[in-house]
Every structure is written in C-alpha cells, then in structure tokens.
ZALUMZA-888774 format. One line per field, with one value per residue (C-alpha): residue number from 1; x negated, y negated, z negated. Coordinates in Angstrom, 3 decimals. Layout:
! ZALUMZA-888774
num	[NUM, ...]
x	[X, ...]
y	[Y, ...]
z	[Z, ...]
//
This chain:
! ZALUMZA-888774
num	[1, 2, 3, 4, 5, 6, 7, 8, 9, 10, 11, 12, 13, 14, 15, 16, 17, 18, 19, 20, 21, 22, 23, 24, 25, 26, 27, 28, 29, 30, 31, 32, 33, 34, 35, 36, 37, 38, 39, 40, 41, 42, 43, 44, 45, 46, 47, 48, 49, 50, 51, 52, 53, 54, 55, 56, 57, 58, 59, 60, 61, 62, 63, 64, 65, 66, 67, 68, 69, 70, 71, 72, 73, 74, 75, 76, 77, 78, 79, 80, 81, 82, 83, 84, 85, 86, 87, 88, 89, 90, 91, 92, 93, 94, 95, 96, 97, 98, 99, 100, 101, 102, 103, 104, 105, 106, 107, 108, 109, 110, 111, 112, 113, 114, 115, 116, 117, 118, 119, 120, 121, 122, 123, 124, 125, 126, 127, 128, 129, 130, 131, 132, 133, 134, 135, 136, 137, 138, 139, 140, 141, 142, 143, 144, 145, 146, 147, 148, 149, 150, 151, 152, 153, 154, 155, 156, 157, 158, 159, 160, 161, 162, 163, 164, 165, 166, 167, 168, 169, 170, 171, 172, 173, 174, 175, 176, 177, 178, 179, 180, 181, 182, 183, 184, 185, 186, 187, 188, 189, 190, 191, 192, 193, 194, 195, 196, 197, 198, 199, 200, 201, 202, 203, 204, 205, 206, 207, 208, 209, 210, 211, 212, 213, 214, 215, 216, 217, 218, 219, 220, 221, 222, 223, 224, 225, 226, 227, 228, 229, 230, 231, 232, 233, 234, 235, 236, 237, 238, 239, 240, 241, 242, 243, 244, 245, 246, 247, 248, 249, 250, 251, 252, 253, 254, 255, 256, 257, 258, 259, 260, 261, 262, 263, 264, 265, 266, 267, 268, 269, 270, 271, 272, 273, 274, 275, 276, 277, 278, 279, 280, 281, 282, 283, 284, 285, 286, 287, 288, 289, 290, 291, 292, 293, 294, 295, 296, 297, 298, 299, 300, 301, 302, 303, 304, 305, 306, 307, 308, 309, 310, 311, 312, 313, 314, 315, 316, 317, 318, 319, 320, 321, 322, 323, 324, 325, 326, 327, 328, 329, 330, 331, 332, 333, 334, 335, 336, 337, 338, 339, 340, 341, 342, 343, 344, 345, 346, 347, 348, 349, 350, 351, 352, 353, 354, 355, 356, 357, 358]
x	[-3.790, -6.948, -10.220, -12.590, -14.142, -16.370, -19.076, -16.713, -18.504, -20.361, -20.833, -18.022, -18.319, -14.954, -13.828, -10.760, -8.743, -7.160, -3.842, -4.731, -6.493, -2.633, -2.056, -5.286, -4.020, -3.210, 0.795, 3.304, 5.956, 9.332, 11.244, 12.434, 11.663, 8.164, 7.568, 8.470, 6.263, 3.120, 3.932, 3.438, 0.534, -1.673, -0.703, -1.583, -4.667, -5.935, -4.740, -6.147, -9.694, -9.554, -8.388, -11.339, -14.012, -13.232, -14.823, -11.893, -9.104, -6.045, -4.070, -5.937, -5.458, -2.021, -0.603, 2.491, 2.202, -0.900, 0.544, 3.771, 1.999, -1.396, -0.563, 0.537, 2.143, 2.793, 4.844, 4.165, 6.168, 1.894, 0.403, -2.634, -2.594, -5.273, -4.795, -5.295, -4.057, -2.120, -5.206, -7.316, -5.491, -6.233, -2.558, -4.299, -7.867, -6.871, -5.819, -8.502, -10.445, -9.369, -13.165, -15.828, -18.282, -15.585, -16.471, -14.590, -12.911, -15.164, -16.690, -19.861, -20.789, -18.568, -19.803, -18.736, -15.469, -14.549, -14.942, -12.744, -10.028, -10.311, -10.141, -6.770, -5.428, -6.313, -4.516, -1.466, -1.289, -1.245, 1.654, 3.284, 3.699, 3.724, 6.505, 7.599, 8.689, 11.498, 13.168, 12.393, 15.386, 15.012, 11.952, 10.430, 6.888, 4.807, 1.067, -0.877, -1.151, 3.203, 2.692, 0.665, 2.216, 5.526, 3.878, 3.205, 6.568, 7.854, 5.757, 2.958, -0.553, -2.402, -5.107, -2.657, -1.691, 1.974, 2.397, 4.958, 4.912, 8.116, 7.055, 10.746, 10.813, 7.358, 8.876, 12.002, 9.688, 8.138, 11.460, 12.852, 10.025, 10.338, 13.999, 13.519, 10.378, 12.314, 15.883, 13.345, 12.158, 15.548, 16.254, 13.756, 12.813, 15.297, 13.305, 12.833, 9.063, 8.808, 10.579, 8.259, 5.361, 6.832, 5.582, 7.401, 5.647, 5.423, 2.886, 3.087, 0.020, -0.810, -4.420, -4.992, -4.878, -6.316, -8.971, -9.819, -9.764, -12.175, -14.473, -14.835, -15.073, -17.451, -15.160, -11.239, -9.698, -6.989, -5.067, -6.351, -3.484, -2.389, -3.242, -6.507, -10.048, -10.916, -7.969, -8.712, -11.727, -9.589, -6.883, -9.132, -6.494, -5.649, -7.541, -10.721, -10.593, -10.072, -12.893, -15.070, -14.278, -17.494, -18.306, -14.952, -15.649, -18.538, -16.806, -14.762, -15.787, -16.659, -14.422, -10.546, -8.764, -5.428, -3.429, 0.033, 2.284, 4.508, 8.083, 8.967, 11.432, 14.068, 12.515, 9.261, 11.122, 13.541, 10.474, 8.364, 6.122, 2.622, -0.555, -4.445, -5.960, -8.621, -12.210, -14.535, -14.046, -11.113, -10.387, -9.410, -11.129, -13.684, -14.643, -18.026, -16.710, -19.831, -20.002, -20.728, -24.238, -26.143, -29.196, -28.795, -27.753, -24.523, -21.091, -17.253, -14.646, -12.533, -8.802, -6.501, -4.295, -2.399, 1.032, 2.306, 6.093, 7.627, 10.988, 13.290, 16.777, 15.394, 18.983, 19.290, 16.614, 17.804, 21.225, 19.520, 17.491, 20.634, 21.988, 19.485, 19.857, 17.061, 18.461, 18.292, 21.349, 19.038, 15.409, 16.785, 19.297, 20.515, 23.371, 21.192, 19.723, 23.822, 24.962, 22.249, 23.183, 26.773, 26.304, 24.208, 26.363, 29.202, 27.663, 24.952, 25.038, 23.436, 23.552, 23.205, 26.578, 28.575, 32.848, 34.111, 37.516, 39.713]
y	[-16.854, -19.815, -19.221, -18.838, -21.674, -20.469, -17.836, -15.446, -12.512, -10.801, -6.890, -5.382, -0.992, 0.440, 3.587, 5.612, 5.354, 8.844, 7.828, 7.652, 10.897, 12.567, 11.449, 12.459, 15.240, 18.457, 19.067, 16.327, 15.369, 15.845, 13.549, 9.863, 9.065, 10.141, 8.511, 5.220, 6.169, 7.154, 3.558, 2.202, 4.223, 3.105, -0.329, -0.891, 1.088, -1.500, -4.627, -2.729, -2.560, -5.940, -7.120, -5.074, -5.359, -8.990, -11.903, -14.437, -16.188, -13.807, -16.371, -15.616, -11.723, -11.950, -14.208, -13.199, -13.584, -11.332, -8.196, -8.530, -8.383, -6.764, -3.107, -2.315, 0.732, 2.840, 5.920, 8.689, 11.712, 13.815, 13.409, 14.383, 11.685, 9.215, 5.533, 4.331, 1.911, 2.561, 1.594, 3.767, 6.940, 9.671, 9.537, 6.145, 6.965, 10.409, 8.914, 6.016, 6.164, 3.091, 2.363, 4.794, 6.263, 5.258, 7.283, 10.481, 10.268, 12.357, 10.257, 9.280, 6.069, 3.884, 0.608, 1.364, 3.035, 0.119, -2.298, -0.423, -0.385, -3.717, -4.481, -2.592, -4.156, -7.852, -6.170, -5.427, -9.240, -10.939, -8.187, -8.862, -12.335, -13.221, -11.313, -11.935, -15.811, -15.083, -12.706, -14.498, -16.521, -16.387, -18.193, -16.168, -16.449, -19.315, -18.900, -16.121, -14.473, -14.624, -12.496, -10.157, -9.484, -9.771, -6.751, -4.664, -4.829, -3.883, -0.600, -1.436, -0.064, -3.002, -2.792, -4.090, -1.266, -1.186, -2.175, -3.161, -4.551, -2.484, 1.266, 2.442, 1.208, 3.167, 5.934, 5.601, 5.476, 8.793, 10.402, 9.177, 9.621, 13.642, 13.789, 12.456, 15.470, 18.095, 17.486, 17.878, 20.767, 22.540, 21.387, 22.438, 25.622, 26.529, 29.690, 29.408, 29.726, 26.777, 24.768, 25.990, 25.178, 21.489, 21.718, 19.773, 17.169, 13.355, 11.095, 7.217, 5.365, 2.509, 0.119, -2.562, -5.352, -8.343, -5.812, -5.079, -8.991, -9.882, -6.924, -7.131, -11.237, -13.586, -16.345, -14.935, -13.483, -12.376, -11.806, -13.793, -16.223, -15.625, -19.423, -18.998, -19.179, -15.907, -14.414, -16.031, -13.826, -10.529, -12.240, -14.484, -16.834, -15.760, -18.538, -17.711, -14.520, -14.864, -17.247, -15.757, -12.219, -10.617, -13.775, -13.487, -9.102, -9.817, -11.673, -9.299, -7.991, -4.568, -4.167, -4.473, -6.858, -7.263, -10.199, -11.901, -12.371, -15.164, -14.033, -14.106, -11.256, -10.167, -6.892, -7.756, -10.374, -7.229, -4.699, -7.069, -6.103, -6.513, -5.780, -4.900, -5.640, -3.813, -4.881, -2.579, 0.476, 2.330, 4.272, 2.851, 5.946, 5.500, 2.170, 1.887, -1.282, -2.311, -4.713, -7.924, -8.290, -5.139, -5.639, -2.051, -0.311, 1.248, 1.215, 0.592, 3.563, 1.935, 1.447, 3.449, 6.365, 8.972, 9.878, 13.358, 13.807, 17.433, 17.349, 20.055, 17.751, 15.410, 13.857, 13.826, 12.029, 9.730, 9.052, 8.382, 6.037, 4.339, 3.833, 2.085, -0.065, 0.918, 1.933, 1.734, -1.117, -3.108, -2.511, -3.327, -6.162, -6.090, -4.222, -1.361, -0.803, -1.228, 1.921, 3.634, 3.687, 3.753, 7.119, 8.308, 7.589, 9.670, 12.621, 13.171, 16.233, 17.237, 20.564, 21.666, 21.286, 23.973, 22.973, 24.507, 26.585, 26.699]
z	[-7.420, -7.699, -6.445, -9.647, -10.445, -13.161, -13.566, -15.190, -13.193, -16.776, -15.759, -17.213, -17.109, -16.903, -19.170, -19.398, -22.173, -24.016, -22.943, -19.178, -19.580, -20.215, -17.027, -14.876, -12.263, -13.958, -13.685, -11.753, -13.633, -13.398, -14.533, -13.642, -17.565, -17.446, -14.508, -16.335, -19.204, -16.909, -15.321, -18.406, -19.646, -16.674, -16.653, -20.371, -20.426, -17.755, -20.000, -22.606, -20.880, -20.078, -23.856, -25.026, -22.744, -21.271, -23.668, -22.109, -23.245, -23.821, -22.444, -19.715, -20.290, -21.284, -18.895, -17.842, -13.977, -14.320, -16.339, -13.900, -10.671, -11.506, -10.976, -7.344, -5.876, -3.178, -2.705, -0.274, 0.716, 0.875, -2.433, -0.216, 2.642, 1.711, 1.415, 5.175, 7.249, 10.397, 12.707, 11.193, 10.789, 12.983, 14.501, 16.249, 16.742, 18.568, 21.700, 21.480, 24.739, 26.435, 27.734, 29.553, 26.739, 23.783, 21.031, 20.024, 16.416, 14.841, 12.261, 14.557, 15.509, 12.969, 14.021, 17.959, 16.490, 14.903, 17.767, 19.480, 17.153, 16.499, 20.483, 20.407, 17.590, 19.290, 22.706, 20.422, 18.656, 22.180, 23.567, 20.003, 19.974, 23.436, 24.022, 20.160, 20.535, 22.565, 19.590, 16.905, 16.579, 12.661, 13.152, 10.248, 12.131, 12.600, 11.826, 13.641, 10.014, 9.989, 13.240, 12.345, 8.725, 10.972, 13.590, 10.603, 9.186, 12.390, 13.113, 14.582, 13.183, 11.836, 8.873, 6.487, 3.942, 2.510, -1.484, -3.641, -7.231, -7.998, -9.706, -8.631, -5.243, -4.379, -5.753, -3.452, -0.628, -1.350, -1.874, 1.115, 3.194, 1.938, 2.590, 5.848, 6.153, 4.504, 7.442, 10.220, 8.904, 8.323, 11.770, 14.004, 12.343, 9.344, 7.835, 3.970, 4.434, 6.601, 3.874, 1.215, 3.256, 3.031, -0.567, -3.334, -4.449, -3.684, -5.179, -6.088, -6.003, -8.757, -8.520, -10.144, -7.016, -9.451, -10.679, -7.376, -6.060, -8.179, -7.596, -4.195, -4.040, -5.602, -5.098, -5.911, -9.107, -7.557, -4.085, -1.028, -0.002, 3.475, 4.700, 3.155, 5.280, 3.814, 5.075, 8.156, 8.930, 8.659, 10.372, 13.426, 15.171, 18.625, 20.215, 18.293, 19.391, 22.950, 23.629, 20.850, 20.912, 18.837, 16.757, 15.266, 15.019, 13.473, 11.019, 9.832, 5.980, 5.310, 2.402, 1.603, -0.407, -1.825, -0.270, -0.716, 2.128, 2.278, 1.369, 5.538, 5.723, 3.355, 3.671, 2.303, -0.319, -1.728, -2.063, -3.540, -0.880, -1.296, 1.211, 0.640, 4.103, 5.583, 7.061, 8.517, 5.508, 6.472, 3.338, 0.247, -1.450, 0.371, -1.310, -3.681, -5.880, -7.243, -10.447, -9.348, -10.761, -9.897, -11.790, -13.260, -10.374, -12.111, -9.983, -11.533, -11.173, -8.359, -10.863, -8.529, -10.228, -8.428, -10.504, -8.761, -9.131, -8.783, -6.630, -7.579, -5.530, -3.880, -3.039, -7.177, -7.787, -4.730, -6.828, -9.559, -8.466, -6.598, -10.023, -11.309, -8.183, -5.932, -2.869, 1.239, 0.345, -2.206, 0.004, 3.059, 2.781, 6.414, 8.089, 9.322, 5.824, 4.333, 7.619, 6.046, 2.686, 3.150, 5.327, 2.151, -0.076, 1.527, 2.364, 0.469, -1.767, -5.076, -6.665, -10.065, -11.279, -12.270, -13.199, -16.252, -15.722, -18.196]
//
C-alpha cells in the first residue's frame, strides 16, 4: 500500500447497513455456511459504504487487491477476551514490578505503566536477538523489524496483534484454541459442570485494516510497510534505543495501525498472517477513531465486527474445516505442524452418527 498523495481525507460518517444489522450480536451461529455468509455480509456492507459514501474512483473502490485484503480476522477460543496485545494483557502486567515504585496494574498512572512495558519489551529484543543470531540458520531475520515480527511469532509478548486475511483460518484458530481449552479441562477436573462452565462459544473477529489505516494516519491509505519510517517509530532500531532510550519512547504513537509483515516464515506466508501494531493505547476497543477533519466534533464507529459461532463438536467442525483444506498440515507447513495433524487425524473422534442395521 502507497502513502496518499492527495487530499482524499473529505469527512466521511459511517452507518450500518440492514444487512450488517442481521448480524449485530443477538444469537451465534451455527453453522460453517453461515459463517461464510456473515463473512460476506460484513465485508460488502463496508465496500458498500465506501461505494456510497466515497466520491472516488471505483477503480479505486473496486480494486481487487483492496476488497481481497481489506477485511482482517482473528479467531479466539473467548468471544469475551478483548483485542490486546501480549504486552499489554494482564497475564504480563501482573508480575510487572521490575523497578522500586513501578506501578501496580490497576489502570493508574498509564503514562508510567507504559514506560515500563515498553522497557521490558526493549530488555526482551536485546535477549531475543542477541542470543537469536546463532539459531537462525534460515536467515529469515535481518532488519530489527524481521526480529521483532520473528519474536512475536515465536511467543514472546510484543505489541503486535495476530491477523490473518483468511475468514477460515481465524476460525480454525478459535476452534483449536477451544479444543485445546476444553482437553485441559476434562483433564484436570473432569466434572460435567466444569465443562459447561467452559461455555460454547468462540468468536472470529473481522475490521476493516485499510479503513482503519487511513483513519488513524494523515499520510497512509492503507497498512504501514514494515521498512517504512513510520513503522520505525513503533519499531525504534536497537541502537536508537540504547543510546536514546526516552527520545525513541517518546516517539512512540498513541494509536494502532495495521501493518504488513514481510512474508519471513512459512508460518506467517500459509496464514496469510497479518499484524495491527500497538502504540501507547492498549485496547483495540478502546480506540476513539476520529474523522480526520474534526471541525464538527462527531467521531466514526471504529469498523470491527464480532461474528459468535456456537460449538456443538468442536472436533466436527475441526474435520470440516480440514476438508476444505484448513488444517494444522496447511497452517503450519513444517514437520511439527504435519505430527500434529497426522496425530489428529487418527484419533480424533466425532459423534453424531448413528449406523443403520439391517
């Protein structure tokens, strides 16, 4: 995606079509076929707002690239988790108290809170790839912004938020994620009630990431680029931020923005994986996107949708889904992700069916 290059930035007020309103949040659905169709719904309704309410070129509208990679998604096993990164979940800030007088998680004193995140995350890029050049025999990293993308991928908690431009792969991820949530639970503590405490419902997240691009920035219509000096401030080199620690804090934006990784991993290349990278806000839902002239005062609806899906077999829904060749084989191309699947595949179960006797 270009920088724009125009004054395209018009006020444009955002309003919910009827179809979207079928969708809003009253049941989850059910099945992989509505799921499809609610994919669809949301993503037109958003073309359709921009057909409508954008005086452009439809070329510009209707490009191809655009309507392919517009919508993003992200599947999670708690249709009630919010849309956080790793370093700013409470998981992180709980046992945050690396210097005398660091703030308690509690919502108080953001600005300190922050710093200190930040400081941790720096403390985890210089362990990372320090330690990181002698393993990375691939050589899939070579910029500080490969490393840190690369430290994400590999578990640590960055303020990079997972995406994918695939609807069925996000929806994969939430069902997995709840299988993998529902086995604990039978092991550890195998009572019924436990299990139906688990709750049976996943939710997939879809926004809008161009919509969002060129919301938050006067000066991109779309996702940074990784090598970018914009993505530079979230991402500071190493060196900058050793010798100029708080210059290069202070830097930092306050909002999020969607960016595009560079296809480093076969991982991120077969989940068309996909990032929105945090500054100093820390929840996506959280976020005030403003219109980018505020001479009336009026703010946008921020285009995010939650679709809830009901799981009655999970493992079903996990077969089904293989068969329409989204699986741990086809996300994860590697020999752990093939063991995976292969194990799966053999010993999976899914009930429902009853044999006719003759």
């Amino acid at each position: 995606m270009i920088k724009k290059t125009s004054d395209d930035s018009e006020p444009r007020r955002v309003t919910i079509g009827k179809l979207l309103k079928a969708i809003g949040d009253p049941a989850p659905i059910k099945t992989l076929g509505d799921y499809i169709a609610a994919v669809r719904v949301i993503a037109e309704s958003w073309q359709e707002e921009d057909w409508i309410k954008v005086e452009r070129d439809p070329d510009d509208v209707l490009n191809h690239t655009r309507i392919v990679g517009q919508v993003w998604f992200r599947g999670q096993s708690d249709p009630n988790s919010s849309l956080r990164p790793g370093l700013y979940r409470e998981s992180t800030k709980r046992d945050l108290n690396k210097q005398p007088g660091s703030p308690k998680p509690d919502g108080k004193n953001e600005r300190h809170l922050f710093c200190e995140l930040f400081d941790l995350e720096h403390e985890q890029r210089i362990d990372f790839t320090s330690y990181g050049h002698l393993l990375n025999e691939a050589n899939q990293a070579k910029t500080a912004t490969d490393w840190y993308f690369l430290m994400q991928h590999h578990g640590v908690p960055t303020r990079l938020l997972d995406w994918t431009t695939n609807a069925l792969a996000a929806l994969y991820f939430a069902f997995d994620a709840y299988n993998h949530r529902l086995q604990s639970v039978r092991e550890l503590c195998p009572d019924p009630a436990a299990i139906r405490a688990l709750g049976r419902t996943v939710a997939v997240w879809a926004i809008d990431a161009y919509w969002l691009a060129n919301r938050l920035s006067e000066q991109w219509s779309g996702p940074l680029l990784p090598w970018s000096e914009d993505a530079e401030r979230y991402i500071p080199k190493l060196e900058s931020l050793i010798e100029k620690l708080d210059q290069s804090r202070a830097l930092v934006p306050d909002y999020a923005m969607p960016i595009e990784p560079a296809a480093m991993h076969p991982r991120v290349a077969a989940q068309e994986g996909r990032f929105i990278i945090f500054g100093k806000t820390q929840d996506l839902l959280d976020e005030e996107v403003r219109l980018e002239r505020k001479f009336d005062g009026t703010t946008e609806e921020l285009r995010v949708r939650k679709i809830r899906f009901q799981v009655q077999d999970v493992e079903s829904l996990l077969r089904d889904l293989a068969q329409l060749g989204v699986s741990k084989r086809t996300l994860f191309p590697d020999l752990d992700g093939l063991a995976e699947f292969v194990r799966w595949k053999h010993f999976h179960k899914v009930s429902g069916y009853k044999l006719k006797h003759s």
